[in-house]
Each structure stands twice: as C-alpha cells, then as structure tokens.
C-alpha positions as CSV (number, residue, x, y, z in Angstrom):
1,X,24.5,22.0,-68.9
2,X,23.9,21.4,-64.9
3,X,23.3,18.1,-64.0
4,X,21.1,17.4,-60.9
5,X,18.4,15.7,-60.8
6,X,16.3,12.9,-58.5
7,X,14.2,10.7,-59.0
8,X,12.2,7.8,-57.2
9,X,12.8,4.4,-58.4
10,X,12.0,1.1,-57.4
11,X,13.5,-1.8,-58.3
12,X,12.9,-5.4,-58.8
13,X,15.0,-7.9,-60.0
14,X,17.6,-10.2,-59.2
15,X,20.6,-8.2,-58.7
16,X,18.2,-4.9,-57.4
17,X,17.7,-3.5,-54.2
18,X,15.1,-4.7,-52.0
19,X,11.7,-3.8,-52.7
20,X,10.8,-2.9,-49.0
21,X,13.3,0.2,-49.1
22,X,13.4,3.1,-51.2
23,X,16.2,3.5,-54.2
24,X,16.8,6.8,-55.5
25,X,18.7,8.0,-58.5
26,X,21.0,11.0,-58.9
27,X,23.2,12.9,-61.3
28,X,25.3,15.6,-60.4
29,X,28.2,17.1,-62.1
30,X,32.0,17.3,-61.0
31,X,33.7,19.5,-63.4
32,X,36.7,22.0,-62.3
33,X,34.8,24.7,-61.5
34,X,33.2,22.6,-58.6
35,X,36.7,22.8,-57.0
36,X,37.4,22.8,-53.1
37,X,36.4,26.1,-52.1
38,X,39.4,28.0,-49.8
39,X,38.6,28.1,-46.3
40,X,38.0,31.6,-45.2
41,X,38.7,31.3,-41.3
42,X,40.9,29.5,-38.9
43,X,38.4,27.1,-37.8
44,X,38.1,26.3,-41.1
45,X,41.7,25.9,-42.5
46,X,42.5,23.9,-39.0
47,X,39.2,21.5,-39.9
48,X,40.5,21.3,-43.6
49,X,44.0,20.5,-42.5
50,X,43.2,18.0,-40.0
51,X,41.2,15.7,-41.8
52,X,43.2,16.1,-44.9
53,X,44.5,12.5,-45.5
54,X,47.7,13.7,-47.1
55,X,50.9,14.6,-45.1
56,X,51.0,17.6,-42.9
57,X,54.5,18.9,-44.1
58,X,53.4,18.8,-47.5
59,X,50.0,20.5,-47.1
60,X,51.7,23.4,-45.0
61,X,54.4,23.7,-47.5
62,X,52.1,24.6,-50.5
63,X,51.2,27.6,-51.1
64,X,47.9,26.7,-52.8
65,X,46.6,23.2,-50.9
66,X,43.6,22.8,-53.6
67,X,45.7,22.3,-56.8
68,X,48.3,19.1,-57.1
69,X,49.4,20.3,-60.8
70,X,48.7,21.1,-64.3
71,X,46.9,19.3,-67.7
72,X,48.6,19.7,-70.7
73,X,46.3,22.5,-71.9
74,X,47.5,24.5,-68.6
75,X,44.6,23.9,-66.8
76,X,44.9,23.5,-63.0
77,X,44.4,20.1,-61.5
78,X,41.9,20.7,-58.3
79,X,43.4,18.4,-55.5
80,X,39.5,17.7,-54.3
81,X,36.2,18.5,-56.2
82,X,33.0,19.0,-54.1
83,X,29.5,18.6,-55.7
84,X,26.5,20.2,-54.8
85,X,24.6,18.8,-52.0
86,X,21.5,16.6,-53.0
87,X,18.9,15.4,-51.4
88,X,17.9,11.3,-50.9
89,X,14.7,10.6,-48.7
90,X,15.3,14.0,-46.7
91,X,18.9,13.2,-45.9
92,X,21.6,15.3,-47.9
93,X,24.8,13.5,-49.3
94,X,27.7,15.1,-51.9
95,X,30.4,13.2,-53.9
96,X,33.9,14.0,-53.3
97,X,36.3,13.4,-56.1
98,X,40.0,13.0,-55.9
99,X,41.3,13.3,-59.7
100,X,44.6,12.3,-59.0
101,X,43.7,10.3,-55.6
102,X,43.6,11.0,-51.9
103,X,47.0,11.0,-51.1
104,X,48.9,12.9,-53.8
105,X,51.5,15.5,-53.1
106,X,52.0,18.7,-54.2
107,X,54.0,20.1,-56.9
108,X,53.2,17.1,-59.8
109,X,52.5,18.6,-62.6
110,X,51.6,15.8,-65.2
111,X,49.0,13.3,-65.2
112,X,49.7,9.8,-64.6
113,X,48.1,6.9,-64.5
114,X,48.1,6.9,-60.6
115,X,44.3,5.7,-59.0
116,X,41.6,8.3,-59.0
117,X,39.4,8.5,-55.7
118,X,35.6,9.4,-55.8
119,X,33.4,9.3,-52.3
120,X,30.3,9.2,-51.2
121,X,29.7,11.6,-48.0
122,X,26.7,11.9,-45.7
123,X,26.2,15.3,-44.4
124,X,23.7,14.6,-41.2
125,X,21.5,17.3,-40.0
126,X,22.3,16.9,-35.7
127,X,24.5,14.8,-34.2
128,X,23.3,11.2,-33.7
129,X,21.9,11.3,-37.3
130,X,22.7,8.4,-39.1
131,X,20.8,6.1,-41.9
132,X,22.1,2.3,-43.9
133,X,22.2,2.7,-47.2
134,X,23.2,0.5,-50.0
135,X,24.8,2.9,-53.1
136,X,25.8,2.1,-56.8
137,X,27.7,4.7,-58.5
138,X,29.9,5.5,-62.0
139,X,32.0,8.5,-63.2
140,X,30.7,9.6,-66.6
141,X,32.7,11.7,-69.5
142,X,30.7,14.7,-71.7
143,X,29.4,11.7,-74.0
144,X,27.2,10.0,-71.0
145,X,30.3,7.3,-71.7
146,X,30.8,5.4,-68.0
147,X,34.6,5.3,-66.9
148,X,36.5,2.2,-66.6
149,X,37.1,1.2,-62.9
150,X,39.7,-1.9,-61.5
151,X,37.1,-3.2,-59.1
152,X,33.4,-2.9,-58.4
153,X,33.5,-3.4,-54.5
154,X,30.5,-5.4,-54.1
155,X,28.5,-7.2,-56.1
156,X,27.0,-7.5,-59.2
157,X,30.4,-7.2,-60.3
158,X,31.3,-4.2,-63.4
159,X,33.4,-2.6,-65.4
160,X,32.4,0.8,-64.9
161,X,30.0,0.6,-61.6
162,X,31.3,1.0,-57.7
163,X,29.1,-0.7,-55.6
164,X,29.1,-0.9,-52.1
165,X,26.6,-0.9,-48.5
166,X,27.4,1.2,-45.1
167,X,26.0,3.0,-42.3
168,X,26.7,6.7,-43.0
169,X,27.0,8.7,-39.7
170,X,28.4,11.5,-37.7
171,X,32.6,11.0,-37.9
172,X,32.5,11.1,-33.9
173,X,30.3,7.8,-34.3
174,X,32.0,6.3,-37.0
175,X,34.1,2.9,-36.9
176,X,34.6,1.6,-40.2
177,X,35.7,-1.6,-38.9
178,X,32.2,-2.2,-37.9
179,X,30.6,-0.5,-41.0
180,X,29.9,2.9,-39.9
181,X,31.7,6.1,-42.0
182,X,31.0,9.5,-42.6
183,X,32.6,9.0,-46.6
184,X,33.5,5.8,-48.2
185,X,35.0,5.0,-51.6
186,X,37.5,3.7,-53.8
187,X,40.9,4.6,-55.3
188,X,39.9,2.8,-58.3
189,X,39.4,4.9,-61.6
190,X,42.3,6.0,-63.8
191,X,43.5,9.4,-63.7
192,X,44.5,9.7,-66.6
193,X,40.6,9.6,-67.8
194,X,39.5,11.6,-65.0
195,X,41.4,14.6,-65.3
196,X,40.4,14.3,-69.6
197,X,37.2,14.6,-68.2
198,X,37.5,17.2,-66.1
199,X,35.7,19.7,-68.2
200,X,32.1,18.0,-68.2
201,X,32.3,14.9,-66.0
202,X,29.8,13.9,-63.9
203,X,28.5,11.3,-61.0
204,X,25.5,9.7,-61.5
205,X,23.9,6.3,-59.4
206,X,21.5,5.0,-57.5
207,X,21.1,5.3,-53.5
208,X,19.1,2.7,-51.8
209,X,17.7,4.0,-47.7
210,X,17.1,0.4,-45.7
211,X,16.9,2.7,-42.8
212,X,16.9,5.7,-40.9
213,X,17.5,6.7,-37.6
214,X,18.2,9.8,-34.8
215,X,19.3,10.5,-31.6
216,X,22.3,7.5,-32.0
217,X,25.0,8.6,-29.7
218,X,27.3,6.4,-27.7
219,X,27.0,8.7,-24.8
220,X,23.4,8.7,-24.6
221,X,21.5,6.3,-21.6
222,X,21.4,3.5,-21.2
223,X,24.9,3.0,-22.0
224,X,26.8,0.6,-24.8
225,X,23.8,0.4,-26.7
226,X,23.4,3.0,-29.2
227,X,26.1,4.5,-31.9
228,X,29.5,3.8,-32.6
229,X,30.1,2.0,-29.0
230,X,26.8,0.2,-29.6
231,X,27.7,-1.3,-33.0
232,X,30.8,-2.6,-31.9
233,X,29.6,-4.1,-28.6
234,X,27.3,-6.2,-31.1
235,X,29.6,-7.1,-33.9
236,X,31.8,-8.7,-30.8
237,X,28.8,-11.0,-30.2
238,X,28.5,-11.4,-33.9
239,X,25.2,-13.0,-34.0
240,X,24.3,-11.5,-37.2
241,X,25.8,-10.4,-40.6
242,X,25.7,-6.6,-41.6
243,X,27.5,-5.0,-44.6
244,X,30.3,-2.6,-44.4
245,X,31.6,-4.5,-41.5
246,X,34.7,-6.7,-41.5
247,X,35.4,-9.9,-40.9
248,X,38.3,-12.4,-40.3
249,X,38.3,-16.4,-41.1
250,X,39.9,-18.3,-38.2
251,X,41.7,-21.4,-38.4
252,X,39.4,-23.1,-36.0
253,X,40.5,-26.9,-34.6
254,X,38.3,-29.7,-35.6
255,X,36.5,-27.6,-39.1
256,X,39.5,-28.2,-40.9
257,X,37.0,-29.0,-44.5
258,X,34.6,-25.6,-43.7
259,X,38.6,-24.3,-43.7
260,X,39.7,-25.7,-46.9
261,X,36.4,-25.5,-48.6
262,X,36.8,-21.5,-48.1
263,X,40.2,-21.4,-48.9
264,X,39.3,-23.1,-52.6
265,X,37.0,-19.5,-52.8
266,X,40.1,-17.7,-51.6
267,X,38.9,-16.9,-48.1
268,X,41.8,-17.2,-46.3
269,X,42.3,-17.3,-42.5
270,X,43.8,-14.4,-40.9
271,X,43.0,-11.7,-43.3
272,X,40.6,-9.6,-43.0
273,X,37.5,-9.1,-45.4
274,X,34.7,-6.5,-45.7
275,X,31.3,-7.5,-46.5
276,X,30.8,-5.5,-49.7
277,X,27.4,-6.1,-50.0
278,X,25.0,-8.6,-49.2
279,X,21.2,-10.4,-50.8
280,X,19.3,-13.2,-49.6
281,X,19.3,-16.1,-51.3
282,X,17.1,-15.2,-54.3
283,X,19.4,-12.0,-55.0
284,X,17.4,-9.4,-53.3
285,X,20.0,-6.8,-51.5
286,X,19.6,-6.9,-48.1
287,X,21.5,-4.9,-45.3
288,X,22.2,-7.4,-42.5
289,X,21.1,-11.1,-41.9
290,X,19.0,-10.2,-38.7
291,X,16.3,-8.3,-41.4
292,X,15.5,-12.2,-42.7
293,X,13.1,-14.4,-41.1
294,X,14.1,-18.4,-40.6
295,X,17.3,-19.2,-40.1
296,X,17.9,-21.4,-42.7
297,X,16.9,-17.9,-45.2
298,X,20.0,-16.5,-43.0
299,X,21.9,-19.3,-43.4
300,X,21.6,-19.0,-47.4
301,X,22.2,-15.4,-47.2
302,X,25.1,-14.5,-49.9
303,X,27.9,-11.9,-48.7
304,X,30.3,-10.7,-51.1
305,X,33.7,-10.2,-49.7
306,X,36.2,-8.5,-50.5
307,X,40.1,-8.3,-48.6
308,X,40.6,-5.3,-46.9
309,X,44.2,-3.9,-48.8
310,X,42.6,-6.5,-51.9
311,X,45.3,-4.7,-54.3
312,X,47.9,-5.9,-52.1
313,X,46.4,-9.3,-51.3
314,X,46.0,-9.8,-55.6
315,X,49.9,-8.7,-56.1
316,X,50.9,-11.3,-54.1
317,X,48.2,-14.0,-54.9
318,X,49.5,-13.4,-58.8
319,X,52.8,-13.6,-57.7
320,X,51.7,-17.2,-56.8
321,X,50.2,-17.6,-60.1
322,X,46.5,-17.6,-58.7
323,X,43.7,-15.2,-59.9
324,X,40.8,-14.3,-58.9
325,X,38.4,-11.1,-59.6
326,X,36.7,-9.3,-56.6
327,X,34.4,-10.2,-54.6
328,X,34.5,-13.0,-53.6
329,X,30.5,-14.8,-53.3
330,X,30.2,-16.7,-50.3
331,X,27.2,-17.6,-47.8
332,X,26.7,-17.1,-44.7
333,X,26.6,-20.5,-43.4
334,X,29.9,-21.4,-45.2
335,X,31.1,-18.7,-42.6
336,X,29.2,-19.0,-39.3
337,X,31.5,-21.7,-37.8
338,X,35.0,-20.1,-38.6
339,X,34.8,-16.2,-38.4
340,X,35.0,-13.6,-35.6
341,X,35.4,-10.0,-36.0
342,X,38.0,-7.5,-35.4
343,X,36.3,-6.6,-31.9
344,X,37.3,-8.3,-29.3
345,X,38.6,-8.2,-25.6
346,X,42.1,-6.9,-27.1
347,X,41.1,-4.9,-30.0
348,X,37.6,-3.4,-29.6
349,X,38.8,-0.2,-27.3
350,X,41.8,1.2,-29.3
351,X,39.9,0.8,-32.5
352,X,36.6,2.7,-31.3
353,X,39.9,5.0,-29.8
354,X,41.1,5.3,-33.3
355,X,37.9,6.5,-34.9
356,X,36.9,9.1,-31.9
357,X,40.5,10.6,-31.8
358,X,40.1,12.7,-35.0
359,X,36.5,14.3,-33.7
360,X,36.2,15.2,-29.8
361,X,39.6,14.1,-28.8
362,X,41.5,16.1,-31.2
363,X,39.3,19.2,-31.5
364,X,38.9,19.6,-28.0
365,X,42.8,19.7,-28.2
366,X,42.4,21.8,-31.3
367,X,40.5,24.6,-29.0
368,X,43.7,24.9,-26.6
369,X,46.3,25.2,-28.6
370,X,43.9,27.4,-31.8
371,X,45.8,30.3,-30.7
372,X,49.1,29.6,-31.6
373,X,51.0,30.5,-34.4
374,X,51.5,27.1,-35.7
375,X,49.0,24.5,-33.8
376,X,51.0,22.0,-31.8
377,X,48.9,19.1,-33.1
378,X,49.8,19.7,-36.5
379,X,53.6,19.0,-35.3
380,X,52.8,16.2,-33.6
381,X,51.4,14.6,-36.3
382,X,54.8,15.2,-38.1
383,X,56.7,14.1,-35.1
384,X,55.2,11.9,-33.0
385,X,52.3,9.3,-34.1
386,X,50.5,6.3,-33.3
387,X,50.9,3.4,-35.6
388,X,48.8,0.0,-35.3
389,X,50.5,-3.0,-36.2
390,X,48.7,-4.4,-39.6
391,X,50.0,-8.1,-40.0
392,X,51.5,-10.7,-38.4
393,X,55.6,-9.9,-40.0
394,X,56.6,-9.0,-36.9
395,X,55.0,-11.9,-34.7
396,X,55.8,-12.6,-32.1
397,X,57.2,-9.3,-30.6
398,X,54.3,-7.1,-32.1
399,X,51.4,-8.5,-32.9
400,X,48.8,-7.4,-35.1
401,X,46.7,-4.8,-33.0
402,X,49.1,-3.7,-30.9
403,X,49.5,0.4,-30.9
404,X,52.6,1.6,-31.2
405,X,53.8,5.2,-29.9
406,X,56.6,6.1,-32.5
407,X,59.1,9.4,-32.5
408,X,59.8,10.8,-35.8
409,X,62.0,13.4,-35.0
410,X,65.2,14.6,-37.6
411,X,68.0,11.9,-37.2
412,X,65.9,9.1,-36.0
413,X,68.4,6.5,-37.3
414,X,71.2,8.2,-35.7
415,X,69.3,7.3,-32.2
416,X,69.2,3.5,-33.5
417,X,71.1,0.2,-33.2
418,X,72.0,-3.1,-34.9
419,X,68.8,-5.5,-33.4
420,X,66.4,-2.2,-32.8
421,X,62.6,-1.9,-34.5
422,X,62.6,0.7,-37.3
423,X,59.5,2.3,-38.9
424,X,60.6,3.3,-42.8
425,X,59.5,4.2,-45.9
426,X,59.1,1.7,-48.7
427,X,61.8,1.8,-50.8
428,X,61.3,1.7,-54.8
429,X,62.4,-1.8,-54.8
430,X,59.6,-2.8,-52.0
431,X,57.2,-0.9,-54.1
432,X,58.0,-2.9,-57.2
433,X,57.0,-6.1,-55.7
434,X,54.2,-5.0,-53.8
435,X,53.0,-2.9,-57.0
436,X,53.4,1.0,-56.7
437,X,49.4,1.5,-56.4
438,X,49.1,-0.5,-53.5
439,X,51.1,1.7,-51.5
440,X,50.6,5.0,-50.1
441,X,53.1,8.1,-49.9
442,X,52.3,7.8,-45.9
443,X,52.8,4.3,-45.9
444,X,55.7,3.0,-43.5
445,X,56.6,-0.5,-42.6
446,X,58.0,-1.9,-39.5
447,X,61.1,-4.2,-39.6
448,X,64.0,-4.7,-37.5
449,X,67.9,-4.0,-37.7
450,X,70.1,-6.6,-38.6
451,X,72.6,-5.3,-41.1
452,X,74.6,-2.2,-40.9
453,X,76.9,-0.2,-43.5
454,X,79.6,-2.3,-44.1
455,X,78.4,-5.5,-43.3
456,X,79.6,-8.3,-45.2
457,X,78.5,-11.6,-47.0
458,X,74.7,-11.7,-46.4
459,X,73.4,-15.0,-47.6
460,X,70.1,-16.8,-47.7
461,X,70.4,-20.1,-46.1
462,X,68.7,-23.0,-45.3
463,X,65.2,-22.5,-43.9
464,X,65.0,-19.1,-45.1
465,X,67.0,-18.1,-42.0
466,X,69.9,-15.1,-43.2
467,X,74.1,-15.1,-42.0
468,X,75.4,-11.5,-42.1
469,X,79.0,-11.5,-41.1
470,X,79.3,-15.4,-41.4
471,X,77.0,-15.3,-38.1
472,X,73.3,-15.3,-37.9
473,X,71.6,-12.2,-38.2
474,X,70.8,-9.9,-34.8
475,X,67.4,-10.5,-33.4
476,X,65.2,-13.3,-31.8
477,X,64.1,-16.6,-32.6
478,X,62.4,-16.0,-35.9
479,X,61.0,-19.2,-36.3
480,X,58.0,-18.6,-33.4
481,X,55.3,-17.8,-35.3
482,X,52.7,-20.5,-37.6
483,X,53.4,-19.9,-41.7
484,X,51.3,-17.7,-44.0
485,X,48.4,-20.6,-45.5
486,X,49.7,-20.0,-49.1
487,X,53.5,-20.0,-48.1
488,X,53.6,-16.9,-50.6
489,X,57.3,-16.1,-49.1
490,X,59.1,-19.2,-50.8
491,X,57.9,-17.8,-54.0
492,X,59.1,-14.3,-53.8
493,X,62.1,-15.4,-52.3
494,X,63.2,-17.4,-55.3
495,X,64.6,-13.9,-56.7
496,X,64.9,-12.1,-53.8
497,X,67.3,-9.2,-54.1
498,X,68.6,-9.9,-51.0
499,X,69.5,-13.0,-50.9
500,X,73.0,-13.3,-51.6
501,X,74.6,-9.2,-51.1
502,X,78.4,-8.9,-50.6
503,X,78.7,-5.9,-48.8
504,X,76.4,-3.0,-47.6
505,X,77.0,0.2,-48.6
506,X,77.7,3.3,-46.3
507,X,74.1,4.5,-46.7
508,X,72.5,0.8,-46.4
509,X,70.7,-1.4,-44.2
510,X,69.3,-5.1,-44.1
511,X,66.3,-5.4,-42.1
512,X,64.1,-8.3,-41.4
513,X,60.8,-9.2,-39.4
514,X,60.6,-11.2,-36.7
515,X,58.4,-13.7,-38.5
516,X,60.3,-15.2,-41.4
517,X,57.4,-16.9,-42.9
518,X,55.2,-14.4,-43.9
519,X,57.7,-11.3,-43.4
520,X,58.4,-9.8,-46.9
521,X,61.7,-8.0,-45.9
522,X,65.7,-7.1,-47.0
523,X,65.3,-11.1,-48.5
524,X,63.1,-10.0,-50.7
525,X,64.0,-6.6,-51.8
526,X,67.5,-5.8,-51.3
527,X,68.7,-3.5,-48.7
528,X,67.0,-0.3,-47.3
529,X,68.6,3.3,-47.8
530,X,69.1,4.9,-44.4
531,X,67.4,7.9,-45.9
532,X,64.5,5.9,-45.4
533,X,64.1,5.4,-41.9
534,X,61.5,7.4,-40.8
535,X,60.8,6.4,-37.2
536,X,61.4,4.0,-34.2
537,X,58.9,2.7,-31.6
538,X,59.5,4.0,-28.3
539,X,56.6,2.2,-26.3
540,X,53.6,-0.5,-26.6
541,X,50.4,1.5,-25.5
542,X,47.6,-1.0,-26.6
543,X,46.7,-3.7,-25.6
544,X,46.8,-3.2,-21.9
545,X,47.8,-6.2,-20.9
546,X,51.1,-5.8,-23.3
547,X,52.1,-2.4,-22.6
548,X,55.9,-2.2,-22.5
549,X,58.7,0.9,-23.2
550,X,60.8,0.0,-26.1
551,X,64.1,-0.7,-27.2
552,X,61.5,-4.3,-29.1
C-alpha cells in the first residue's frame, strides 16, 4: 500500500523543535519500482551524468547506469531510488536513496555490507528560492521496524534516526561549507538491510521550516549580501552560530585552558566540525544563535558537533584507544574565543568557486561543447581535475586549501621522478588502517616520491625520519610543520608496514608526506603499487598569493 501522507505537528518538549516554527511529518515509500527513471534527452543524460558523484569512466562504460547489481532472488539493484515529491509548508522536497551508497561502481553483483546513502533534496520553485529547515528522518522495513544507522548526525542521538539542520537552496547558491545544499545526507545505513527491504521500504520523519525566503541570489543588488556569496561574506565575520555550517578550533596564544578544556570533549584544533544541530539552553531546537535574545541565552546556546570525515577521525581516535559517540555537545561560549570558519582571506573565493563550478560554470561550458559526440567535459573530468588539499600531511609545501591543477592522463608515472608529488589511489593496505568505509572509490591521496623499484634497506629511524639507500629519503626538511595534538602517528607507527622493507619490488614505491608528524604514509602502510598512481600536480592555482607551476 502507497505511503504518503502529511500532517501538521507541533512539538514541545525538550529535545523538539521550536514552538515558533512549523514541524511537519511525512511518509513516503522507496521501494524498487520507485527506481531512477532513464533520461529521455540529451540535456537530460548530460545533467544526470554530470552530477553523478560516481566516476565518469565507469558511468559511460555501463550499459545500464541505474542498476549496480543483483539480490539473490535475481532482482535488480537500482543504483538511485527517487520518491515522489511531497509537499512541506508549500515547498516540495523528495528523498533520494542510495541502496548500496553514492559512489558504488558498476558490475557488483552481491550485496555487502558497504554504507547505504539516503538524502534529503529541496526542489525550489524559481531560482533564489531557498528555506532553513531542521529534519529528522529513519528508513523503515514492511513491519514499520526502523533501520539501524552508525550515527545520528545531530542531536538527540539514535539508533535508528538521522538528524540534522541546513539551508536547502538552489545548487548555483549552494556552499555546504557555510550550510547551504541542495541535498544532504548520510552514508550511514547498512546495505545489507536496505536492499532486504527493498520490496516495501519506506522514509518517514519529521521536517521543521524556521524559515522561508525568495529572490536570494548572489548576483542580485546591492551586492555581497544575499545567497551563497552573502552567507559566506557573514560566516567570515562569524558573529553568530548557524547550523549546517562548519567550523574549525584554533590553537589561539594565551587560551591555552578554553584549548584543553575542549580537547577533554574531543574538539580538537585544526579539524574541522559541522554544527549538526543546535537548541538553546533549555533544549529547544533553534537554527542560528542570532534568533536568541541576551547574550548570555547565546552564550548557553548548545551546538552539537560533529568532525567533518568523523569515520575517519573515529578510526584513528580508536586506534589511540579513545572513544567517543557522535556529536559531540558543546556551547557556544566554550567556542567563541577559539574558532574561526573555513572562510577567510585565503579560502573564501575558491570554495564559493567550487560550489558554482558544477551549475553556471560548467553548464554554460556544457552548451558549447553539447554537440559533440562525446562532451569534452566529461573527458576532462577523467583527465584533468582540480583537487584541494584536505590536511596538513603535506605541510609545508601544500597547505590545506590550496587547489591543485592535476593531469591524469595514461602513463602518468612514467612522466614522474624520485622527489616529485604524486596523486594515487589508496592501496588495500591504506584502506585497512584507515577502515575501508571511510574511503571512497574516487578518493586519491597526495604524497611524494622517495623510493623507487629497487631501492634498498628502508628503515625507520630515529625521530620518525626514514634512510632508503643508507641515505635520507629524497625531499625537504620534513620536520617544518607543528605535530598533530594527539600525536596519533607514534601509535600507528609502532607496526608500520613500512618500517623496516629490504628491497622494493619492480612495481613498488615508498612515498612520504612532507610533514612527518601527522603524515600517515609508506611508514605506515608499506609501499605503493605503481599501478596506483593516478596523477601528478602540475600547478598551484589557489590561493593567489601562492600560485606556482610544479615540479613541488
């Protein structure tokens, strides 16, 4: 039986939404038959295949993009199911589900226990349409029985419920890093159960409007105030906490205790953490600090944070033997004094850059090249790509931010040297101590040469420092950069695979970063198959101020 139904609730308790904005339940099923439908034009197959998150050479290679495989009753496996629209507070939304997860390749054919991927999407009516919502949601099975989930975003914290707060908007005006999107979810249900419950599974939660608003463009006048540019010219300033937006602890000189006190709560400086969700101080959900009224009711405001990457971040923090369950609870006093955003001087262009490049950039390219056989920026993206640095392993020579132009073209290895920057795939013994499900099948890391076939007696010596050929490994100085707070590396270089390696094979290579302390590298996980390599930088493009044509 069709599920789809709405209905206006409003609720009030400690851990509801506030009473001053409407909350809306839904229900609305996401069985098989509620597949992807095929895209019967051009336009449409170019707009399917550009915003599809999985590679380009394996989505033109299938022959059918909207299955990834088979259940063991022969049943296909949809790659994306699509519910029916439905309507909250005159604004239309659908759920996307990704049974086997957003990034999935073709040609499995057996369910694993790989993430599943449901998301919330916001289909505005005009451009410059865009509304804050707060949303709760849980896949259910044919017995109304809530699926298990590994996280539950934001707070109160479940078992079964994904909880989270955003501006939904047009993609043009959407910068994630500032809490705007046009979708948002998780990678956090079990396939395994999903794709069981394929035949009468459905989504059903609660949506909660704070507000609503039109006519929010970046380009309209007066400038830098309104949309996507608007947002992030005020989350530079950050006078104010909002949800969905991220945030980064700073090792600030003379608030050493606020510091420490935050990293006891395992708020750590230098990563970056999304506010989840946020209430005031007696629980009530509210979407940004500015809708409060004294300051000290901001001050007591309670965010929940949770690590952008947090699967990565909890591999390694168990690797240390600590634990912790996500989010994190904190207020907003305890973060006031030591936090900044991602926007600033160097980083607020080429991110807002980043989010417009997939809308008017790239379909205004789209509309030159449409007529062509195979369009040219569908190569590109196999061949050529941009790739900002996300941490600090390669510090000081890239820094986290910087843009990298990077060639991908066939024999990219053959075109490097001992001491050059390589882009690569993660081997399976750098996805065993990261954890497989914290990496992507797009995911490459950035290290540099300094072993090649042949080389012999690679040791670990003192200071974590590495010999290769009885002389110290090719590359600069890597002892210029300030160590990683939990010193996580000495730990996972107590059995490092790589520490002690008589010879490299003919199809081998050691690689490490330029920042020993927090790089995890060749120490850690053994040598890298040449097969691997992927890609090499061939020029800093962002910031301004650093841009530079390789060889790094």
């Amino acid at each position: 039986m069709t599920r789809l139904f709405l209905q206006l609730l409003f609720i009030i308790s400690a851990n509801g939404f506030s009473t001053t904005s409407n909350t809306y339940s839904f229900s609305v099923p996401l069985t098989i038959s509620n597949r992807r439908p095929k895209p019967t034009s051009f336009i449409e197959t170019f707009s399917e295949l550009w915003n599809d998150p999985r590679p380009i050479s394996a989505i033109i290679s299938s022959k059918d993009r909207s299955n990834v495989g088979e259940r063991e009753d022969g049943e296909s496996i949809p790659y994306c199911i699509i519910s029916d629209e439905y309507d909250i507070d005159g604004e239309k939304f659908q759920i996307l589900l990704y049974p086997r997860g957003r990034l999935v390749g073709d040609g499995i054919n057996n369910v694993s226990n790989a993430p599943a991927s449901a998301y919330l999407r916001y289909l505005p009516k005009q451009y410059g349409d865009e509304v804050d919502i707060g949303w709760r949601l849980q896949l259910c099975n044919g017995n109304d029985e809530p699926l298990s989930i590994s996280t539950s975003g934001g707070l109160p914290r479940s078992n079964t419920t994904w909880s989270a707060a955003m501006t939904f908007s047009t993609e043009m005006e959407a910068v994630e890093s500032s809490g705007r999107t046009t979708d948002w979810g998780s990678s956090i249900w079990n396939s395994q159960q999903i794709c069981n419950s394929l035949d009468d599974l459905y989504c059903k939660g609660e949506i909660t409007v704070f507000d609503k608003r039109s006519g929010e463009s970046s380009f309209a006048w007066p400038p830098f105030q309104n949309g996507a540019i608007g947002a992030v010219v005020k989350a530079a300033k950050r006078q104010s906490y909002k949800v969905g937006e991220v945030i980064v602890p700073t090792a600030v000189k003379g608030l050493e205790t606020e510091v420490e006190s935050l990293k006891e709560q395992f708020v750590y400086p230098g990563i970056d953490y999304r506010i989840m969700t946020m209430t005031d101080k007696n629980g009530t959900a509210i979407f940004t600090t500015d809708s409060l009224d004294s300051e000290d009711d901001k001050a007591q405001a309670i965010l929940a944070l949770r690590p952008c990457g947090w699967k990565t971040q909890q591999q390694l923090w168990k690797k240390k033997g600590k634990t912790t369950d996500w989010p994190i609870e904190v207020t907003a006093d305890q973060l006031s004094k030591v936090t900044t955003t991602r926007f600033n001087f160097d980083s607020a262009i080429p991110r807002i850059t980043s989010a417009f490049q997939r809308d008017w950039l790239t379909y205004s390219l789209a509309l030159v090249v449409a007529l062509t056989p195979i369009p040219a920026t569908l190569l590109a993206r196999n061949f050529i790509s941009l790739y900002d640095i996300p941490s600090a392993s390669m510090t000081p020579t890239l820094m986290k931010g910087d843009v990298l132009l990077v060639e991908k073209l066939p024999g990219v290895y053959k075109r490097s040297h001992l001491g050059d920057v390589i882009l690569f795939q993660p081997p399976d013994t750098l996805r065993e101590v990261m954890g497989s499900n914290t990496i992507s099948s797009t995911s490459l890391f950035v290290k540099r040469i300094a072993g090649l076939p042949g080389d012999t007696n690679i040791k670990l010596v003192q200071d974590n420092n590495v010999k290769i050929n009885g002389v110290d490994a090719a590359g600069p100085d890597r002892s210029l950069c300030e160590d990683e707070p939990l010193r996580l590396i000495d730990k996972l270089l107590e059995n490092g695979k790589g520490k002690d390696i008589d010879k490299l094979a003919d199809d081998e290579l050691y690689v490490l970063g330029d920042c020993k302390a927090v790089s995890v590298d060749s120490r850690v996980w053994g040598a890298l198959p040449i097969e691997d390599v992927k890609g090499r930088p061939i020029a800093r493009v962002w910031p301004l101020y650093r841009i530079a044509l390789g060889p790094f």
